[in-house]
C-alpha positions as CSV (number, residue, x, y, z in Angstrom):
1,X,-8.8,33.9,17.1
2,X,-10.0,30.4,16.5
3,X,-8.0,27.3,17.2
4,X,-7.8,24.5,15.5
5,X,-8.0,21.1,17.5
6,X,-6.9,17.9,15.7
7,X,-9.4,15.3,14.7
8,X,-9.3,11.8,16.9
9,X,-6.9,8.9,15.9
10,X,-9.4,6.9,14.6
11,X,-7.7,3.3,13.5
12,X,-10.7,1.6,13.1
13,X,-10.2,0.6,9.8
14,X,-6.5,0.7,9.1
15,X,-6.1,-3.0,8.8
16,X,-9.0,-3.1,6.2
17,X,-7.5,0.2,4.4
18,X,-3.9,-1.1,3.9
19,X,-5.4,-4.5,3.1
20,X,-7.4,-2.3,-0.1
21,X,-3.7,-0.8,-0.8
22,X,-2.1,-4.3,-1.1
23,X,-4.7,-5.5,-3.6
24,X,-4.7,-2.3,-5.1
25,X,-0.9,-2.4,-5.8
26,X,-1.2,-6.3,-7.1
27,X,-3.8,-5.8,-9.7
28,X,-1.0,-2.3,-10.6
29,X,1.3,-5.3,-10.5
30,X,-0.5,-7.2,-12.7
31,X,-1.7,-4.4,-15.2
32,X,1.7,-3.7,-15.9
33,X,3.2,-6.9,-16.5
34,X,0.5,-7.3,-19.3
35,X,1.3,-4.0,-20.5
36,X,5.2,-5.1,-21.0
37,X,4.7,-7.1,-23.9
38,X,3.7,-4.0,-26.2
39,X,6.2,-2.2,-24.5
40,X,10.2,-1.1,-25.9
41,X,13.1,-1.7,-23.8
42,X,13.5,0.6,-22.5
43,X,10.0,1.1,-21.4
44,X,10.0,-2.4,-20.1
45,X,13.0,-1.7,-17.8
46,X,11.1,1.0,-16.1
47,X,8.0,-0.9,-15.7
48,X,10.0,-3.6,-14.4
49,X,11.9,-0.9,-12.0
50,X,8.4,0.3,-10.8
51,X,7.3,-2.9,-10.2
52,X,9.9,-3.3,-8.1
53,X,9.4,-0.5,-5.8
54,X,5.6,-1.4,-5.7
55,X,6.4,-5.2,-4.4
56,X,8.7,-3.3,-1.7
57,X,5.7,-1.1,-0.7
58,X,3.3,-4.4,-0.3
59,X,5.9,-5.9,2.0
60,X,5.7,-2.4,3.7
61,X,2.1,-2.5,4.0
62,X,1.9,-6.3,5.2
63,X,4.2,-5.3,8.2
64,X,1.7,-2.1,9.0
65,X,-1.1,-4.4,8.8
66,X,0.5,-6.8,11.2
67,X,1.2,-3.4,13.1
68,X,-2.0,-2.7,13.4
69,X,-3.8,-5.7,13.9
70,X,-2.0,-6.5,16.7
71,X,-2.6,-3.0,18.3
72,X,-6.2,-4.1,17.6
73,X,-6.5,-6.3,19.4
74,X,-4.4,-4.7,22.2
75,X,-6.9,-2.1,22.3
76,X,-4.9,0.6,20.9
77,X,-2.9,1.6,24.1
């Protein structure tokens, strides 16, 4: 019987990885907003209710980076 042993924690990179996320999410942001103007009503109301939830995610993501960065520089403990 083999047992599986979980990797490290490595958070090495997490700040730089959410930071990726954010931008990712803002150019999403962005896409979509130019996407809107060909879009119907109703369409626009969901793009607008997606956007939504995406700039709640960001403000998510800039608290975990804060998180994260400051365990930085704590050394992780």
């Amino acid at each position: 019987m083999t047992m599986n042993t979980p990797k490290p924690d490595d958070r090495s990179d997490n700040v730089e990885r959410l930071q990726d996320m954010v931008q990712n999410t803002i150019e999403n942001i962005e896409a979509a907003h130019e996407t809107m103007q060909f879009a119907s009503p109703e369409e626009r109301a969901q793009i607008e209710a997606k956007n939504k939830r995406r700039e709640e995610s960001i403000a998510g993501m800039r608290e975990e980076i804060k998180d994260e960065a400051a365990a930085r520089e704590n050394g992780y403990q």
